[in-house]
C-alpha angles and dihedrals in degrees: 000000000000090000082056101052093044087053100056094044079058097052089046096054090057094048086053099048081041091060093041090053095050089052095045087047086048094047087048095047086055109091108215118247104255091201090225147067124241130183115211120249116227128235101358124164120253083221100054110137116247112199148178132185110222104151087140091055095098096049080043095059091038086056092057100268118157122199114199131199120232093285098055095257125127116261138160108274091221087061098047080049092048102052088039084070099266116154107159116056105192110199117178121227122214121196104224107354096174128079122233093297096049092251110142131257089219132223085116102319089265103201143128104281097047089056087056091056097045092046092052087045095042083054093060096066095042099256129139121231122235107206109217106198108198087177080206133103087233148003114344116197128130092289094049132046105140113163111236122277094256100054096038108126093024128132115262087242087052098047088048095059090039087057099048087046091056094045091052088049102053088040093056084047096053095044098042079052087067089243120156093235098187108167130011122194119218100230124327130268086348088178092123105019152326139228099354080306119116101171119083090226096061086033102051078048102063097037088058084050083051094048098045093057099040076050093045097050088041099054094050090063093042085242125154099220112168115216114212138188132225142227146152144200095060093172077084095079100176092052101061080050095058091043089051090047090049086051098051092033094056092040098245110171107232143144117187127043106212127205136194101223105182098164090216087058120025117054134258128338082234094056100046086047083055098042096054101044084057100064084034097055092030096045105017092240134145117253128210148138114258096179121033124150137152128183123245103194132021080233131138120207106169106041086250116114121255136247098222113032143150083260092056125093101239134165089230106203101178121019118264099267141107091265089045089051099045090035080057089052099043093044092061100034072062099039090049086045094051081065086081121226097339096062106092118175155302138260126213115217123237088318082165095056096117135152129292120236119264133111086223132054079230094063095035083056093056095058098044078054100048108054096007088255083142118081087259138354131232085250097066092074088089081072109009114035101133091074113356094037084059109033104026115151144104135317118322092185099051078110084058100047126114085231131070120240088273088047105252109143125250126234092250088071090077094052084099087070101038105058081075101060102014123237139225136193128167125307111256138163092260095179143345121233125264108265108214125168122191109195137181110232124273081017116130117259101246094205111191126244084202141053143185114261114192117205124216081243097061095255120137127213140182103231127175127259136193110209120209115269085203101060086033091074099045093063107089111199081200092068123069110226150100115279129180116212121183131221140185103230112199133218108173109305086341121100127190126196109237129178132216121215112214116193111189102209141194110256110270128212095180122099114229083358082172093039084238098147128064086237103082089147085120080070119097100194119185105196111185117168103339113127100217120015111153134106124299127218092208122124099187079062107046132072108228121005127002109293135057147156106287124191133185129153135194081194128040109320094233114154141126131208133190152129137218129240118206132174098032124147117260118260139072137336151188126215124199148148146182120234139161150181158108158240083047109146118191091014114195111180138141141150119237133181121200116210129162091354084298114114132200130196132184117186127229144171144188132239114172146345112313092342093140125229105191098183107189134194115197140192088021102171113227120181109147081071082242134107137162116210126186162127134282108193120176131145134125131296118285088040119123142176157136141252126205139164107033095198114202104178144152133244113258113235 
């Protein structure tokens, strides 16, 4: 009797790990939902570098920040990069980020000794460091290339041999640390300077300096540690080519030419893959994007305005959304890899840069303040007033980052898997085009029956829409102004809340006043002696819309620009424009408008980036029914600009 029993005890235990290893077999079978679509990316090295900025990680975790993997549980945000395909970790180094009583500029406290602790971390998940030296105390972009505290003053021999000093000094640090130091960048967005230095010849100098001593610490380890340089604006073709020219033509040693590429910002992804292959072909150099980034929600989760928001003027090419998100990462992995070989990888910036903890912006602000987890810190006004002594504070790209606000990753994280195999969810409306009308005023509002619904998948469909009446009749057609005016779109039983824009406008008499359209054949344009004048597709630089006339000149600016009106009524008009700019000396510019062999004129100028000059001529009398307005631009070389909204309109009675 007890054999029996034992037997079937038995029998029953191997029914019951039977069952549990048909369930595990069936749970392992089951691919997991990735929430996105992506589309693979052909032909893409199994050596592509996958990369992600997150220098302000370690100010992040001591705020209070927790990262989470896929299932909600903590986990060490170097591991969930890590499985997400991540290979390249870029952390910036700063020389002396701390005012005279140690406490931190902020934007992560970038010095030294953080870059130690990511790149260890960084190690442990099998993944190489890419040492971004800024050679300043603080930020370094176009705008900002201030040399550190301590070499400020200095000659530029002297600077040149305090810099490679430094470099070889961090360098030694990182590799006695044991870190897998793969790649180093000589300064950071160096467009417009480097170092405190403005002229190629200083700066050539000190990257060299820079260079000599990343080789010489390299050498002395027997490690193969490629050096790169870095841009930005590449929608400035010419220009990448000139840098890359300075560069050959004064022998710096370099191996990878870096680019920003932010696709609200910096052109097509047809232009940046041009623009690359061409230093690669022409200097046989390495290509890559060192900085890439897109928002997936208008959301603010720190109290800290954002960079990208629904208030800022974007070229918003995918919607802001996850799939927008992951479709922007995926399209310029693609673009970098249709380079060819020398394209070499992307880097996602500070997707980890989320909100402190704090139910209120005070506290949040206590703790920016505290460990440096904001963007800058009060005490950053001693270097840096002009711009973090007024708008310190916390992070303005938590709405960009590859975690939600309690740190679970999004979907978008694993796109840097993905672009190998592919991935599919289900089909889904993931935004609705932006509604905009433009209307001359006392026209009638032509509001739309239809939108546009895109789909995750990348389909498009005309869906139908209800506008409220009771927004409707606060807009006056009489009244020239901007309106909001709300709708339901609906997709099957599912409905979406879309907004219409609705711009009142003066009457206009010009044809593409914006240059909105490809046709400006209406535009006589008289280019002497200006480098780049063409239209822009930019909408941080135009004034309403995406595209403008855009003018920059390594010679004199010289140019004129107008169009001609004929077949109006007799009476009275009035002429303007918007235009704005920098960096223009001995500016001599002015609008004008010929009528009747009379001409007008009305000057302007420009004194700084979308700080927006509107000139205006009025009661210009006009009876032959015909009337020439325009532009007169002339200032010396380095100046730039754009032009937008060309008004022809008439006198009200």
């Amino acid at each position: 009797m007890r054999r029996k029993i034992l037997l079937a005890a038995a029998v029953g235990i191997v029914v019951i790990l039977a069952v549990i290893v048909l369930i595990l077999l069936k749970d392992a079978g089951r691919k997991k939902d990735p929430g996105i679509f992506v589309r693979k990316v052909e032909g893409l090295s199994k050596d592509f570098i996958m990369g992600a900025d997150v220098s302000s990680i370690i100010s992040l975790e001591k705020s209070g920040v927790v990262f989470r993997n896929e299932k909600g549980a903590e986990q060490d945000i170097f591991k969930t990069l890590s499985k997400a395909g991540i290979n390249y970790i870029r952390v910036r180094i700063w020389n002396d980020p701390y005012n005279a009583r140690g406490l931190s500029y902020g934007g992560g406290g970038c010095d030294l000794d953080t870059a130690v602790q990511i790149g260890k971390r960084a190690k442990k998940y099998g993944m190489k460091l890419l040492i971004n030296f800024h050679y300043s105390d603080f930020w370094a972009d176009p705008s900002k290339q201030q040399a550190p505290k301590a070499w400020q003053g200095l000659s530029i021999d002297d600077k040149g041999e305090a810099l490679y000093d430094y470099t070889l000094e961090c360098m030694t640090k990182l590799l006695d640390e044991g870190i897998d130091v793969g790649m180093v960048q000589i300064g950071n967005e160096t467009t417009k300077g480097f170092c405190g230095e403005n002229n190629w010849k200083n700066i050539t100098a000190l990257f060299k300096k820079g260079t000599e001593a990343v080789r010489k610490a390299a050498e002395s380890r027997d490690k193969d540690i490629l050096i790169a340089v870095h841009f930005t604006n590449p929608e400035n073709a010419g220009e990448f080519e000139r840098f890359a020219m300075i560069l050959d033509n004064f022998d710096v040693d370099y191996d990878v030419f870096a680019s920003s590429y932010y696709p609200y910002w910096h052109g097509t992804l047809s232009n940046l893959t041009r623009v690359l292959k061409k230093i690669a072909d022409g200097y046989g150099k390495k290509v890559m994007v060192a900085e890439t980034s897109y928002a997936y929600t208008y959301e603010n989760g720190d109290g800290h305005g954002n960079t990208i928001s629904e208030e800022a003027v974007i070229t918003k090419n995918y919607p802001i959304t996850v799939q927008g998100q992951a479709d922007a990462i995926r399209d310029v992995i693609a673009a970098v890899s249709e380079a060819g070989d020398a394209g070499i990888g992307v880097f996602y910036w500070e997707p980890a840069w989320l909100p402190v903890p704090g139910e209120t912006l005070e506290e949040r602000m206590a703790l920016w303040e505290e460990y440096g987890s904001g963007w800058a810190s009060s005490y950053a006004s001693e270097y840096d007033p002009a711009d973090a002594g007024v708008y310190y504070g916390g992070s303005a790209w938590d709405n960009q980052a590859l975690f939600d606000f309690e740190g679970n990753p999004l979907p978008s994280l694993d796109v840097f898997r993905y672009v190998y195999t592919g991935a599919e969810t289900g089909v889904k409306v993931d935004a609705i085009d932006d509604v905009m009308l433009r209307v001359r005023k006392g026209d009638e509002i032509p509001y739309p029956d239809k939108v546009t619904a895109l789909f995750n998948n990348g389909d498009r469909e005309e869906i139908n829409v209800t506008w409220s009446y009771e927004d409707i009749s606060l807009v006056s057609s009489g009244i020239i102004g901007q309106y909001s005016v709300t709708g339901r779109a609906s997709h099957g039983e599912d409905e979406y809340s879309i907004t219409c824009r609705v711009i009142i406008m003066e009457p206009n008499y010009l044809e593409n006043y914006s240059f909105e359209d490809s046709d400006i054949s209406m535009w006589r344009i008289d280019n002497r002696t200006t480098t780049q004048l063409d239209i822009q597709d930019k909408a941080l630089d135009a004034k309403t819309g995406n595209k403008s006339l855009h003018f920059y000149s390594t010679d004199r600016v010289d140019f004129t620009v107008e169009q001609e009106v004929t077949g109006i009524r007799p009476g009275m008009y009035n002429f303007s424009l918007s235009i704005q700019g920098g960096d223009a000396k001995n500016q001599d510019m002015y609008i004008y408008a010929i009528a009747d062999g009379v001409t007008y004129a009305e000057a302007t100028d420009v004194d700084g980036w979308v700080n927006w000059r509107n000139p205006r001529i009025e009661n210009i009398r006009v009876d032959s029914g015909s009337i020439i307005v325009g532009a007169s631009i002339k200032c010396d070389p380095k100046g730039w600009g754009t032009l937008d909204d060309f008004i022809l309109s008439p006198v009200e009675e």
